[in-house]
N, C-alpha and C positions, 0 to 999 in steps of 0.2 A: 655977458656975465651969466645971463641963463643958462646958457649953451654949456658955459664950461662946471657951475653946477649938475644938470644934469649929467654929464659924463662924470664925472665925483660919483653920483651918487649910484650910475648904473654900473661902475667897477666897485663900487662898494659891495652892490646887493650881489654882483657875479662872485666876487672872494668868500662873501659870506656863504653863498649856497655851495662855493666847492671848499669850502674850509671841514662844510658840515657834512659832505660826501665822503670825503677826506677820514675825516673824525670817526663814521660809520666804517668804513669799509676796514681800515686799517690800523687802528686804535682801540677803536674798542673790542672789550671780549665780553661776550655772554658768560655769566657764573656758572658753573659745571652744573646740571643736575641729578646726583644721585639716581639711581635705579631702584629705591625704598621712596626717595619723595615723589619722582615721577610714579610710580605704581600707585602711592598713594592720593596722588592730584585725579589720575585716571578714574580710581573708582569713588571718589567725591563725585565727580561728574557722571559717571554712570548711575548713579543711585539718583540722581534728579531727573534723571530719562525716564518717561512714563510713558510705555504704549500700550494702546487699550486692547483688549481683546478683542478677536474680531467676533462675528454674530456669521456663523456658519448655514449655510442652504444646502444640503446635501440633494446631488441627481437630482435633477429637475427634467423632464423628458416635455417640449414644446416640439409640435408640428408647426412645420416654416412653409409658406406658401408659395410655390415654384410656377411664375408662367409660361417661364420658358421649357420646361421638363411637365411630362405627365406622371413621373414618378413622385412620391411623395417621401419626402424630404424632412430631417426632424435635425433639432440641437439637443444633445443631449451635457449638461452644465451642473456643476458644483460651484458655489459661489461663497465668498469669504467679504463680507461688508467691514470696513475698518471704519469704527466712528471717529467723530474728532474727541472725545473723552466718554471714559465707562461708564458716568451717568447714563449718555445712551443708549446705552445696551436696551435696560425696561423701555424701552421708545421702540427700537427693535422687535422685541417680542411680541409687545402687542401690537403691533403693525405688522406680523410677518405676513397675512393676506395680501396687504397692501403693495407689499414689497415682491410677493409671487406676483400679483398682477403686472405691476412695472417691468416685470422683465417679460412675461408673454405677454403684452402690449411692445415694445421694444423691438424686441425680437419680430412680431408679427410685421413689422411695418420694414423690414427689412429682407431681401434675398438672399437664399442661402451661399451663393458665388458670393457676394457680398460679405456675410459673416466670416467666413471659411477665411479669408482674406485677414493679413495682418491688420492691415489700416483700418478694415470695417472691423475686429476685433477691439482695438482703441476707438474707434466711433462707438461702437454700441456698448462700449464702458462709460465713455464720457455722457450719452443719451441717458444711460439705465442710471447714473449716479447727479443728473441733473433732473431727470422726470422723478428719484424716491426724495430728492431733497425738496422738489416744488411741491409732492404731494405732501408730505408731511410740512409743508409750513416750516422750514428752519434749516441750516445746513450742519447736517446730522451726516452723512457720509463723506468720509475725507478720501476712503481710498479702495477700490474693487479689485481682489483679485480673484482671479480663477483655478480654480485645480486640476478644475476638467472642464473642456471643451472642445467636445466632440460633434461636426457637422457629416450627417448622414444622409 
């Protein structure tokens, strides 16, 4: 009596979930959307998008320390900090020492083969946007990009 219960009920729930396949694929239709209500859904939702400006470092010239070369060796970098909202920006400015430090500390502790390097380029973004957010106390940078970076 079990037995035939369960199978009842397991070609039940099988009908029902291809009824409802069924129902989706070939049944129903989406309402047409205009090209005035879409355009207008679009910039609803673009006007709630808010990105912050970023907090710019123009040319920054750091000597990199080479021990495998007796040449000397420099990064020359523009930098674009993206906060997580434009409150931080005044967080930014008056920490911009702070924030030159973080990157010649960074930088120093890394070789220029290193740098020059895609992957150590993603490393020492991920370093320099983890050492300015410990040193300020809070997670105030969301995103680093570069304009320039030039290893010499």
């Amino acid at each position: 009596m079990l037995e035939k219960a369960s199978i009842g009920l397991s070609i039940f729930a099988t009908l029902l979930a291809l009824s409802v396949f069924v129902y989706t694929e070939y049944i129903f239709e989406k309402p047409p959307i205009s090209a005035e209500e879409g355009l207008k859904e679009l910039k609803e939702e673009a006007s709630k998008i808010s990105v912050p400006a970023s907090f710019d470092i123009e040319n920054i010239v750091i000597n990199l320390r080479s021990e495998k070369s007796k040449r000397l060796r420099f990064l020359n970098l523009s930098v674009h900090l993206i906060p997580f909202s434009d409150k931080h920006r005044d967080t930014l400015e008056l920490n911009n020492a702070l924030i030159h430090d973080s990157i010649i500390d960074v930088s120093g502790h890394m070789e220029p083969d290193e740098i020059n390097s895609i992957t150590g380029k993603i490393l020492f973004e991920s370093r320099l946007k983890k050492q300015i957010n410990e040193r300020m106390k809070a997670d105030i940078i969301r995103d680093i990009l570069f304009s320039k970076f030039v290893v010499q």
